[in-house]
C-alpha positions in Angstrom: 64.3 -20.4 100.2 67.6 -22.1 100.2 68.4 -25.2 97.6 71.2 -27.4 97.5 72.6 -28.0 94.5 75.9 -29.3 94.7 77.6 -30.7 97.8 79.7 -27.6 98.9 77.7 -24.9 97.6 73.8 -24.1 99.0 72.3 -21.2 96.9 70.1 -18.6 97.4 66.3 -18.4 95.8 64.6 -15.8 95.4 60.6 -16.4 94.5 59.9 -13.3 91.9 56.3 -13.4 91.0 56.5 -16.3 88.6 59.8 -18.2 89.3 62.3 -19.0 91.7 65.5 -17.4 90.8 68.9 -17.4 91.7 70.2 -14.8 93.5 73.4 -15.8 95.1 75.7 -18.7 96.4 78.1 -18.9 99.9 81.2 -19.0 98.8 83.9 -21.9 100.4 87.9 -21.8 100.7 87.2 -25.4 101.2 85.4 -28.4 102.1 81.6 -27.7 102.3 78.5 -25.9 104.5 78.2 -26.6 107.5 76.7 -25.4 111.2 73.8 -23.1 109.5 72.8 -20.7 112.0 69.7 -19.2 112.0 69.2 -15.5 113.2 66.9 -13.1 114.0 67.9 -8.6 113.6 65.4 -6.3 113.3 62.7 -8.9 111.6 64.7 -9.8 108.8 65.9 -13.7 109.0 69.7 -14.0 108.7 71.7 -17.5 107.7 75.4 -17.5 108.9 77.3 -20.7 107.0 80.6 -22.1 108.1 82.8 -24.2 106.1 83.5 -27.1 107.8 87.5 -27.5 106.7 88.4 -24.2 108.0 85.9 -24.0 111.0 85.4 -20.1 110.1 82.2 -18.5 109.3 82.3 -18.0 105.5 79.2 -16.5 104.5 75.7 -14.4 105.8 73.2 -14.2 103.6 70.2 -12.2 104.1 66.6 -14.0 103.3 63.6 -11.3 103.0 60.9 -11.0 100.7 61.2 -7.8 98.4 59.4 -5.6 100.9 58.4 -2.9 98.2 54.9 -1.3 98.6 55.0 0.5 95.1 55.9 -1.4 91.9 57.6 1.9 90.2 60.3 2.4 93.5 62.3 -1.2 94.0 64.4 -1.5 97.6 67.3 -0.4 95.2 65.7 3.1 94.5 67.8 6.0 96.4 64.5 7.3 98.0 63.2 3.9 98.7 63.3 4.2 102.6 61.6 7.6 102.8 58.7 6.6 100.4 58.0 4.1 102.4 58.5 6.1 105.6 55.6 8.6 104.3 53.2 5.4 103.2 53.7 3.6 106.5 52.8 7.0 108.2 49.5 7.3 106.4 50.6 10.2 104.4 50.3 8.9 101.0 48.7 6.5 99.0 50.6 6.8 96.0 49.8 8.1 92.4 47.5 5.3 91.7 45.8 2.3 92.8 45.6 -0.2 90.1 48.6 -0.7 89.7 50.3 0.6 93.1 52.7 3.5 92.2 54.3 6.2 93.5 55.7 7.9 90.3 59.0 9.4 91.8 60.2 11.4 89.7 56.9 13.5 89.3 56.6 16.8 90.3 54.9 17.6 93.6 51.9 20.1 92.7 50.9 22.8 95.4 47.6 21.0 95.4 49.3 17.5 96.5 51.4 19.6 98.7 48.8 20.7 100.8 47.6 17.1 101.5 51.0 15.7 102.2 51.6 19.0 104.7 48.3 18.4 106.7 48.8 14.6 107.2 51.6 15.7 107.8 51.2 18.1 110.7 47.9 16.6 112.0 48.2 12.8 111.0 47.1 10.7 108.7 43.1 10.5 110.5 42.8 14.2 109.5 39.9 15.2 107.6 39.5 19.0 106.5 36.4 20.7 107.3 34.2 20.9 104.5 34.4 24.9 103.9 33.7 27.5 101.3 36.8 28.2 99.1 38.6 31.7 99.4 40.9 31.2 96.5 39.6 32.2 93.1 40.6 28.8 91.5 40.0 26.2 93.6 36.6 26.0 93.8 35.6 22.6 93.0 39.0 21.3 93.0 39.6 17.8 94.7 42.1 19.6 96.9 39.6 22.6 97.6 39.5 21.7 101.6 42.7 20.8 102.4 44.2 24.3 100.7 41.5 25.7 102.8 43.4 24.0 106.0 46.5 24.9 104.7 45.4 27.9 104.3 43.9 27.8 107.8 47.2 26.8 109.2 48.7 30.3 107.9 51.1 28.1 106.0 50.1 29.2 102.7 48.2 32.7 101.7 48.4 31.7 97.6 50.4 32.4 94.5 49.3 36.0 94.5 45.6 37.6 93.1 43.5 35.7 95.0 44.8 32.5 93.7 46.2 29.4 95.0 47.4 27.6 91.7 47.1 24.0 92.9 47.8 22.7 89.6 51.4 24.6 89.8 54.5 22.7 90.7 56.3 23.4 94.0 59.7 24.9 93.8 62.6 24.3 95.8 62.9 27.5 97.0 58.9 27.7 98.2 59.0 24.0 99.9 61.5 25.6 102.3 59.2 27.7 103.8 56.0 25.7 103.2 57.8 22.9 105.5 59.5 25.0 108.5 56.1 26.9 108.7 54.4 23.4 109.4 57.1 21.9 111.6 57.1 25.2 113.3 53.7 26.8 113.4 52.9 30.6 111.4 54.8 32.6 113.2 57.7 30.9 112.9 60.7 33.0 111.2 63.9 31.5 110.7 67.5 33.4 111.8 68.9 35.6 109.6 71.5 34.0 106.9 74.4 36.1 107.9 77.4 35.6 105.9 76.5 32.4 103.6 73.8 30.2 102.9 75.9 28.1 102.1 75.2 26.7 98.9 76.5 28.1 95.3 73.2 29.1 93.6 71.5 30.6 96.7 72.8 34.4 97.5 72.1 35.7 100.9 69.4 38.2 98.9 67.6 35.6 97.5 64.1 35.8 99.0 64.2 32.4 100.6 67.8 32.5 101.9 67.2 32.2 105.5 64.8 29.6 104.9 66.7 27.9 102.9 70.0 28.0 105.4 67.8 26.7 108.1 66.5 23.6 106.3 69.9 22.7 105.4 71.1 23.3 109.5 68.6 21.0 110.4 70.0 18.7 108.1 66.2 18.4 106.3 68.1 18.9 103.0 71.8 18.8 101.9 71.0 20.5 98.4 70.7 19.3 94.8 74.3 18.4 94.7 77.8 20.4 93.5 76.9 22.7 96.5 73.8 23.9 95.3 70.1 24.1 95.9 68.5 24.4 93.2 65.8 26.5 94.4 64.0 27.0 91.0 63.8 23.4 90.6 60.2 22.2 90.6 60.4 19.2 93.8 59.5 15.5 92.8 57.5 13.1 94.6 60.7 11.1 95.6 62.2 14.4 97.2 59.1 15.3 98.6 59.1 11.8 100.5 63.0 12.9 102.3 61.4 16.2 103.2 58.5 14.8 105.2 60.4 12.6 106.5 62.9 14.6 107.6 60.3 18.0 108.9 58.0 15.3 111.0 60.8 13.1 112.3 59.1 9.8 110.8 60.4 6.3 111.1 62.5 4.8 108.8 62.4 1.2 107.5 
């Protein structure tokens, strides 16, 4: 919405729920608006303004609705783009309903894992066959079937006795493999690391080393910063979001 509120100096409103709201002016070396442009790039309106004493295009100014699906992750929110990559693709829904969030900063549990890898690999339609559970501790879990097809998929065999520990966070280190086995298919085995992995906290005899070196060359992750991994770190929803992204080549808004 654009009001006038002076004779030189249109500004910008922004409707936030409740009120219209300020949110920016065109500036002027002189005189006042003129020639308002109207333009259309990639959906999003654009007005160009031109002050009429200099004849020079002064000002674009970008008019969009906060496009935001979850009210906990703003347009301004680092992983923003990729959250809403993963919801447009059908392979989340969020952390609840009423109201719509996402909690980002979560940790990603091996149970939500195994949904977000399915839809994931076989699309956001995919329903797991209804199956008896092989892991000791899933049985009755809302998760049970699609561990079973993750399972299925040879891209999980548990976390050791019979187990599956859905209720565990994911590490770093174990969403590496988890996400080239499902880009990739079980037999998949990444090259060996050679010299380097290339980041500070991950030696070339940790376990996950050449998994980890290949998710970094195919620029799916560039580390936790300071040039590390972090591959103890447990992996939040908001990272989560930049690794599907990244592993099923999804579109970006």
């Amino acid at each position: 919405m654009l009001e006038r509120i002076s004779s030189t100096k249109p500004t910008v409103m922004k409707f936030d729920g409740t009120n219209w709201v300020a949110v920016g002016s065109p500036g002027f070396t002189s005189g006042q608006a003129s020639y308002m442009s109207f333009a259309m790039h990639n959906g999003i309106p654009y007005i160009a303004y031109q002050d009429s004493a200099s004849s020079n295009k002064a000002t674009v100014m970008k008019f969009a609705n906060d496009p935001a699906t979850f009210q906990d992750v703003s347009v301004n929110y680092w992983a923003w783009r990729w959250i809403e990559s993963i919801y447009a693709a059908g392979i989340t829904g969020g952390c609840s309903v009423s109201p719509l969030n996402y909690c980002p900063t979560s940790p990603v549990t091996r149970a939500q894992m195994a949904v977000f890898l399915e839809k994931g690999v076989h699309g956001n339609s995919f329903t797991p066959a209804d199956v008896p559970p092989t892991f000791n501790d899933t049985a009755g879990h809302w998760a049970e079937d699609w561990i079973e097809a993750l399972k299925a998929d040879a891209i999980t065999s548990g976390c050791g006795d019979g187990n599956y520990c859905p209720e565990s966070p994911v590490t770093r280190a174990q969403m590496a493999v988890f996400l080239l086995k499902a880009k990739y298919g079980q037999s998949y085995n990444p090259p060996p690391v050679g010299g380097s992995t290339g980041f500070g906290d991950v030696p070339i005899d940790h376990w996950a080393a050449a998994w980890i070196k290949q998710l970094a060359a195919e620029n799916i992750t560039s580390g936790c910063g300071g040039g590390n991994y972090c591959p103890d770190n447990p992996v939040t929803r908001d990272q989560m979001a930049v690794f599907l992204q990244k592993s099923f080549n999804l579109p970006l808004p």
